[in-house]
C-alpha positions in Angstrom: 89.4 123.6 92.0 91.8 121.8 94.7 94.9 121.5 94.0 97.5 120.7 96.4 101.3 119.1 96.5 100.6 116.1 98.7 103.5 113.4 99.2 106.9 112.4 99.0 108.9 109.1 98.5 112.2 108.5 99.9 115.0 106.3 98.7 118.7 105.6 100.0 121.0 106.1 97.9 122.5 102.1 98.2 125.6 102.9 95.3 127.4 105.5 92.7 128.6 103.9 90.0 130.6 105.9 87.0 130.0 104.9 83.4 131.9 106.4 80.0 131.8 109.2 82.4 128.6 109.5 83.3 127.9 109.5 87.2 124.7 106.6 88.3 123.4 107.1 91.7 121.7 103.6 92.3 118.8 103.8 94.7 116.9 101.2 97.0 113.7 101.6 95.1 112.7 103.2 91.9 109.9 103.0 89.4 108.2 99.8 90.7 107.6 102.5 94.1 107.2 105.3 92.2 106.1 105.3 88.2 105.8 108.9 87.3 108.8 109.7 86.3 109.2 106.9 83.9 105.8 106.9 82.4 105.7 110.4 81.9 108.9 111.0 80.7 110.0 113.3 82.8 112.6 114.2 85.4 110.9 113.9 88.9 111.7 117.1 91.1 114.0 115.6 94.2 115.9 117.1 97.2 119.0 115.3 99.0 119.0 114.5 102.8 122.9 114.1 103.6 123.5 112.4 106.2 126.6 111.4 107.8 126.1 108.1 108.9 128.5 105.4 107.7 129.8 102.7 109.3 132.5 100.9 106.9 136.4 101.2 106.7 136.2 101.7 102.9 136.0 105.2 101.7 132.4 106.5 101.4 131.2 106.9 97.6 130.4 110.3 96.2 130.0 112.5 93.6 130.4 116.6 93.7 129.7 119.4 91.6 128.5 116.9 88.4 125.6 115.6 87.0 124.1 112.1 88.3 121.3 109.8 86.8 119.8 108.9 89.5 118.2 105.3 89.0 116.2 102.5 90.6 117.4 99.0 91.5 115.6 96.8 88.8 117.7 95.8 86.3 116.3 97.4 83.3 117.2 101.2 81.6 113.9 102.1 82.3 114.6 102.7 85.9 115.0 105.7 86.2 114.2 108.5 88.1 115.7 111.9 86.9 118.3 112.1 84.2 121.6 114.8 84.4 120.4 116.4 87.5 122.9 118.9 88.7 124.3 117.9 92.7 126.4 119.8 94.7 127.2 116.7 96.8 125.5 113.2 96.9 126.6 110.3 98.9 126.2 106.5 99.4 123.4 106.7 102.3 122.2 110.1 101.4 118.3 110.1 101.1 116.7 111.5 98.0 113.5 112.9 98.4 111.2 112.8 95.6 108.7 115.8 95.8 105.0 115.9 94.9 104.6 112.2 95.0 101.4 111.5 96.1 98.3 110.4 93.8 99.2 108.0 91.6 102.8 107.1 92.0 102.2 104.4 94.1 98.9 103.1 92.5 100.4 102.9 88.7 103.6 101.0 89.9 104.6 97.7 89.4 105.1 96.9 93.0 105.5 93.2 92.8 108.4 93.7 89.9 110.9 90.8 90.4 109.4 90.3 94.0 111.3 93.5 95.7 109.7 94.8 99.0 107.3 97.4 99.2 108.4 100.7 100.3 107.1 101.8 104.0 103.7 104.3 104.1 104.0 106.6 107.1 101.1 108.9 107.4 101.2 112.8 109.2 97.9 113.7 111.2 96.8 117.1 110.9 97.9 117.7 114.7 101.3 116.3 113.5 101.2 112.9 114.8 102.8 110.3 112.8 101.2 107.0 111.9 102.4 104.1 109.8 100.8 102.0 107.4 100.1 99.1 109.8 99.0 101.4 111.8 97.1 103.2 109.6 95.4 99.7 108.2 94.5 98.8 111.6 92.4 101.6 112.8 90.3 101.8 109.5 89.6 98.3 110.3 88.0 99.0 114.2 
């Protein structure tokens, strides 16, 4: 047997929005990139990438030491990509990582879903070189 944990799919985190006291983090991209969570019901395993770029003169958005849905950018409740997950810190622009993504979280998505772009594909080479999708496209086509 082969088994193996193969991809990832990263999403910004675009907004943090408090309701009845329950903390959203609003990504770009969600279940029409990445179905799993939502057709299997469960919470999708993540890490956060801070990072500490931002460029506006309004404070920067965050929540600490809570529990966040975190959720896509379509507008329906079934967006959503891990329920009461426990952060120590996540911020507007932050990057979530969504583990073990490979397979068929792409392939079972509704990628078209109210005409939102497709996510990016980049591609690592054995010898660690990186290739994108365009990229990648092109030189199965030689």
């Amino acid at each position: 047997m082969l088994v193996a944990d193969h991809g990832y799919y990263a999403a910004e985190v675009t907004d943090i929005k408090t309701s009845h006291g329950q903390h959203f983090a609003v990504l770009r991209g969600g279940t029409h990139h990445n179905r799993l969570p939502a057709s299997w019901g469960h919470n999708h395993p993540f890490h956060i990438m801070s990072t500490d770029r931002w460029g506006h003169s309004f404070a920067r958005p965050e929540v600490r030491d809570n529990k966040v849905h975190v959720v896509g950018e379509l507008c329906t409740p079934k967006d959503r990509m891990h329920s009461d997950a426990e952060v120590e810190r996540l911020r507007v622009g932050d990057i979530i990582v969504f583990e073990k993504s490979g397979a068929y979280c792409w392939t079972i998505s509704h990628h078209d879903f109210l005409g939102h772009p497709h996510p990016a594909f980049h591609y690592l080479t054995e010898d660690d070189n990186h290739v994108n999708s365009d990229e990648a496209c092109q030189s199965t086509r030689r």
